[in-house]
C-alpha positions as CSV (number, residue, x, y, z in Angstrom):
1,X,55.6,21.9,6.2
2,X,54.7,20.0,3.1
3,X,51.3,18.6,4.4
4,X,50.6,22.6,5.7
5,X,51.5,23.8,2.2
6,X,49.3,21.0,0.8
7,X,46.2,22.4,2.4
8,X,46.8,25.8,1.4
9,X,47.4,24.9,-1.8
10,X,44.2,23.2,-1.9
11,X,42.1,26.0,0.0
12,X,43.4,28.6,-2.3
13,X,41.7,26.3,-5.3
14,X,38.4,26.4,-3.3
15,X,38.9,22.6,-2.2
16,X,38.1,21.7,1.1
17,X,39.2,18.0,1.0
18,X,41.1,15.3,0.1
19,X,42.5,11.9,-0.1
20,X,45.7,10.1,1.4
21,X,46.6,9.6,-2.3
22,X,46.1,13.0,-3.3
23,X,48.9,14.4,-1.3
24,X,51.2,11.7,-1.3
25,X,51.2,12.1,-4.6
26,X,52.1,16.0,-4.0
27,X,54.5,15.7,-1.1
28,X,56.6,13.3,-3.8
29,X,58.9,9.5,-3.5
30,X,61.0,11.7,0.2
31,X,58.1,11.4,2.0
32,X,56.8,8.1,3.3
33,X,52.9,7.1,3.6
34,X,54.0,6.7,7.9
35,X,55.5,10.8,8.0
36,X,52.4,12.0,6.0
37,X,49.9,9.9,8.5
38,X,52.1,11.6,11.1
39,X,52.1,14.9,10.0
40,X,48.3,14.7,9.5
41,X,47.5,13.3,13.4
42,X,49.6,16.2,14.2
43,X,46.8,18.8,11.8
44,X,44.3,16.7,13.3
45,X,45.1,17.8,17.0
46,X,45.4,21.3,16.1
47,X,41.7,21.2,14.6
48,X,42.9,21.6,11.0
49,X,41.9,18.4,9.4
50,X,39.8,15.6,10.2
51,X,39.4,12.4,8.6
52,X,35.4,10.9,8.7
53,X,36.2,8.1,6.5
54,X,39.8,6.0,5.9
55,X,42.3,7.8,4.1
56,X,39.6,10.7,3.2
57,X,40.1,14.0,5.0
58,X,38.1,17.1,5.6
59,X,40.0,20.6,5.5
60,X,38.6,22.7,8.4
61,X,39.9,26.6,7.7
62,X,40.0,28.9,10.9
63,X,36.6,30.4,10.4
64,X,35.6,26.5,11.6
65,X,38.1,25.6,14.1
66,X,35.9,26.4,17.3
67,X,33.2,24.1,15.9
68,X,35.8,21.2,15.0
69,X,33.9,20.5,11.1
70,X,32.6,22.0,8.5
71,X,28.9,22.5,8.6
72,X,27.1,18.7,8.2
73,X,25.5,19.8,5.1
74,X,29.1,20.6,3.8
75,X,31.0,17.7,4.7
76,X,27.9,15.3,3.2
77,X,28.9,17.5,-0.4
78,X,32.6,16.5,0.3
79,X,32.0,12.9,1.9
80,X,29.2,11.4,-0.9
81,X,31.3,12.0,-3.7
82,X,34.2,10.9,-2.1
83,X,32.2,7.5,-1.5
84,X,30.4,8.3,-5.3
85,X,27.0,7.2,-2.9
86,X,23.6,7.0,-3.6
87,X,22.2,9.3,-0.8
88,X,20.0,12.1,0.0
89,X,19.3,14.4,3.2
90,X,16.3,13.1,5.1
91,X,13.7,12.9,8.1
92,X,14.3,16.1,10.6
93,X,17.0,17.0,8.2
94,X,15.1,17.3,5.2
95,X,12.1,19.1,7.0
96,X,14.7,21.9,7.9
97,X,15.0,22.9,4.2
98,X,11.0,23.1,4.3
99,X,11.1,25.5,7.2
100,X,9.5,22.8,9.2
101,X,10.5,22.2,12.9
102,X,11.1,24.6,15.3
103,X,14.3,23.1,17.1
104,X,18.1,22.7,15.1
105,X,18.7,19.1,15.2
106,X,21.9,18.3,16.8
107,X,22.3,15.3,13.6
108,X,22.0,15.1,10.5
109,X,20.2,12.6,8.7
110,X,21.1,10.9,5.6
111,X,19.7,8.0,3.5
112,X,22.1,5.5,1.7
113,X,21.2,2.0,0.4
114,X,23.3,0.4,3.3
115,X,23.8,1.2,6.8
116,X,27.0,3.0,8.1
117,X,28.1,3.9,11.3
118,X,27.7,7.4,12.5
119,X,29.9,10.2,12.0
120,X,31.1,12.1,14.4
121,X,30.8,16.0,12.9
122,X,32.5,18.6,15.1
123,X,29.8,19.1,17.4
124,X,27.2,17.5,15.5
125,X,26.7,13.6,14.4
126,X,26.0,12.5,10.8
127,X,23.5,9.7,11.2
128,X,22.9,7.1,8.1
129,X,19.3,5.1,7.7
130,X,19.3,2.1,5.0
131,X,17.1,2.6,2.1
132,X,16.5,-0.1,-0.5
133,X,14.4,1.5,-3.0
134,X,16.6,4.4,-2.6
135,X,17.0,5.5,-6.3
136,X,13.3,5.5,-6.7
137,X,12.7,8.0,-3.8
138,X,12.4,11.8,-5.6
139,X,14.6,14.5,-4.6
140,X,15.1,18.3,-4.8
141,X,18.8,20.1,-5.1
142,X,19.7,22.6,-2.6
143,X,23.1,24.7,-3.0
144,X,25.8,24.8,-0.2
145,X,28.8,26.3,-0.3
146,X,30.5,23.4,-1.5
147,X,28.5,22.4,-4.3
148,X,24.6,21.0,-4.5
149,X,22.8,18.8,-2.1
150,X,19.7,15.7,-2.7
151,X,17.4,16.4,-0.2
152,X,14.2,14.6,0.1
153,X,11.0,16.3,-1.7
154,X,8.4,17.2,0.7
155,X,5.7,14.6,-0.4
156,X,9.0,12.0,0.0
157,X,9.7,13.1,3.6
158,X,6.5,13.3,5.2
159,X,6.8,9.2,4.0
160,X,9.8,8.6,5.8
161,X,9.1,10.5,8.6
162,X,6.1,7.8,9.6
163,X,8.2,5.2,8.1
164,X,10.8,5.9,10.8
165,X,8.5,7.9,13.6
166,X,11.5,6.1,16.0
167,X,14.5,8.4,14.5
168,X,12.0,11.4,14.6
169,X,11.0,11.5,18.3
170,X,8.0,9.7,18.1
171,X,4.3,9.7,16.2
172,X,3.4,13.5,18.4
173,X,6.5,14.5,17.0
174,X,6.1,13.4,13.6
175,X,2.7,14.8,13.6
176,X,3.7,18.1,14.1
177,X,5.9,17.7,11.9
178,X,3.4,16.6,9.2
179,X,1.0,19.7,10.2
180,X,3.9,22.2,9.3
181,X,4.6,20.5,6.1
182,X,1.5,19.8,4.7
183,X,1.3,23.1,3.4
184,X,4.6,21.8,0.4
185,X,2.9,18.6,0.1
186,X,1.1,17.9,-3.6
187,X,-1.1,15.5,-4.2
188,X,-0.2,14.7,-7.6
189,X,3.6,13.9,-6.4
190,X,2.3,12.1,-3.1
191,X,0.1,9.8,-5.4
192,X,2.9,8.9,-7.8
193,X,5.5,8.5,-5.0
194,X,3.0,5.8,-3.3
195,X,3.4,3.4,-6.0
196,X,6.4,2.9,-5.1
197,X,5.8,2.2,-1.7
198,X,5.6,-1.5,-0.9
199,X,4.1,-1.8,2.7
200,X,1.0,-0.3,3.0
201,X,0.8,0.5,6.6
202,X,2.8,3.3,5.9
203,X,0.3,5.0,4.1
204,X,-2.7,3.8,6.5
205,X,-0.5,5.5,9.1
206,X,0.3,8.2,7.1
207,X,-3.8,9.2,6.3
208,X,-5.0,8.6,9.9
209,X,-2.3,11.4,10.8
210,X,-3.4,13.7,7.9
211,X,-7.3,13.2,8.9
212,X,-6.7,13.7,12.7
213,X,-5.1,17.4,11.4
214,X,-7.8,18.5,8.6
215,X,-5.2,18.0,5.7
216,X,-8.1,17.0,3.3
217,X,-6.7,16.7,-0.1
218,X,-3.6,14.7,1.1
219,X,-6.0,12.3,2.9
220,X,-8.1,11.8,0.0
221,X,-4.8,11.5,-2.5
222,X,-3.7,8.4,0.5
223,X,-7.5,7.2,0.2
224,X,-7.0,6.8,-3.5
225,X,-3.6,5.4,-3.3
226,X,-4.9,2.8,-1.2
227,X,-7.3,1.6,-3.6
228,X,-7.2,-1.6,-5.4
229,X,-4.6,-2.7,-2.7
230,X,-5.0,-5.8,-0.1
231,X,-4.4,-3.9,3.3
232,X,-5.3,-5.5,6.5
233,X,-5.4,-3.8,10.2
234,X,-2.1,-2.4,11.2
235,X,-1.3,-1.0,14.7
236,X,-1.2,2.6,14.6
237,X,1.7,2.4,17.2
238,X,3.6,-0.9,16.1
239,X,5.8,-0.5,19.6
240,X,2.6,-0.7,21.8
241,X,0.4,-3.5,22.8
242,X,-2.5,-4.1,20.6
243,X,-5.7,-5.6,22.9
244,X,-8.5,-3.5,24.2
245,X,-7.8,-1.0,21.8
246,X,-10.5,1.2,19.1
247,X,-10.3,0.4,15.0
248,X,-10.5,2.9,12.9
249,X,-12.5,1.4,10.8
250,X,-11.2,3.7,7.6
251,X,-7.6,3.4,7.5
252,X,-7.7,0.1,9.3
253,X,-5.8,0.8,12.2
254,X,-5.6,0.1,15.8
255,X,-6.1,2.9,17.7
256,X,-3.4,2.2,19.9
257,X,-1.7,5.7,21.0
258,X,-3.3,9.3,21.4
259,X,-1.7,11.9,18.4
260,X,-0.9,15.1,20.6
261,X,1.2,17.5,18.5
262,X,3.0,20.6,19.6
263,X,1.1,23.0,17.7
């Protein structure tokens, strides 16, 4: 009953988590670390709690307990400043708060400077991607109910989608992707956020795409960006065999996949 009263107490505060310490710490010296583990498996099972990192758990209220979480966007809120991470929403995830792509993701993608395993959410996953210039990657703030979100700008996420075309469903999809949300890209932002970027191919990759679909303005702000930098030729397709292929003799690439979007 004390562990019930706990999360009530805490739900009627508007706090939808907490730690192992937390209640311990509530439920007082009569209560051992093992009864409160117990009584929390037993919450667990009935779909009340969940725990998604050790000896941090997740309050689920009844309005939730079908889907078994939280909404991902939520528990990233609660979880990232339970780990006080470095993080911020991004790939398909990011392109959501854009409007862009047709088709809810079943995960949710976060960047943080070192990998972690994925997170089972509910019905959903919460998939991690390592980062290292993470602090230097620009972000916007959305709102959730449980307090703001980083999520990548859209000049920062059309870079990570062709940095990681693998986690997006592949260079067609990643195109379409890029058609959709060329429309919240600016050059000025795209051109500053380059510097950053240490391996050019990215950005070779990244202006082939935006040529094949008509984006002018972002192609000539990756044209620029590209200027005064050694660059040599880069498969288009790094997965794919290179022989007997095309060059594209502008962005220096091997030619060696056909770019078929959805639109």
């Amino acid at each position: 009953m004390l562990t019930r009263n706990f999360i009530k107490k805490q739900l009627s505060t508007g706090k939808f988590s907490f730690s192992i310490q937390e209640i311990e710490k509530d439920c007082g010296p009569d209560h051992s670390h093992k009864a409160i583990l117990i009584a929390l498996e037993r919450l667990a099972r009935k779909k009340e709690v969940i725990s998604l990192s050790q000896g941090f758990y997740i309050i689920i209220p009844p309005e939730f307990s079908l889907s078994g979480c939280l909404p991902p966007d939520q528990v990233v809120v609660l979880l990232m400043a339970h780990w006080q991470a470095h993080y911020y929403v991004s790939l398909l995830s990011a392109a959501q708060y854009y409007g862009v792509g047709h088709q809810q993701p079943q995960i949710f993608q976060i960047m943080l400077k070192k990998n972690r395993a994925p997170l089972l959410c509910g019905r959903g996953k919460i998939v991690f991607t390592a980062r290292q210039n993470l602090n230097a990657i620009p972000t916007r703030i959305f709102k959730t109910p449980r307090g703001p979100i980083k999520v990548s700008t859209p000049e920062a996420t059309a870079l990570d989608l062709i940095t990681y075309p693998q986690q997006c469903g592949g260079l067609n999809h990643v195109a379409t992707l890029l058609a959709e949300l060329a429309e919240h890209i600016q050059t000025e932002p795209l051109m500053q956020l380059t510097q950053t970027i240490p391996e050019a191919a990215w950005l070779q990759r990244l202006g082939y795409l935006f040529t094949i679909l008509g984006k002018n303005a972002i192609t000539e702000a990756l044209e620029k960006s590209l200027q005064g930098r050694k660059y040599y030729f880069k498969p288009l397709d790094p997965r794919k065999p290179l022989k007997g292929f095309i060059r594209d003799q502008k962005w220096k690439l091997i030619i060696n996949t056909t770019i078929e979007t959805d639109l």
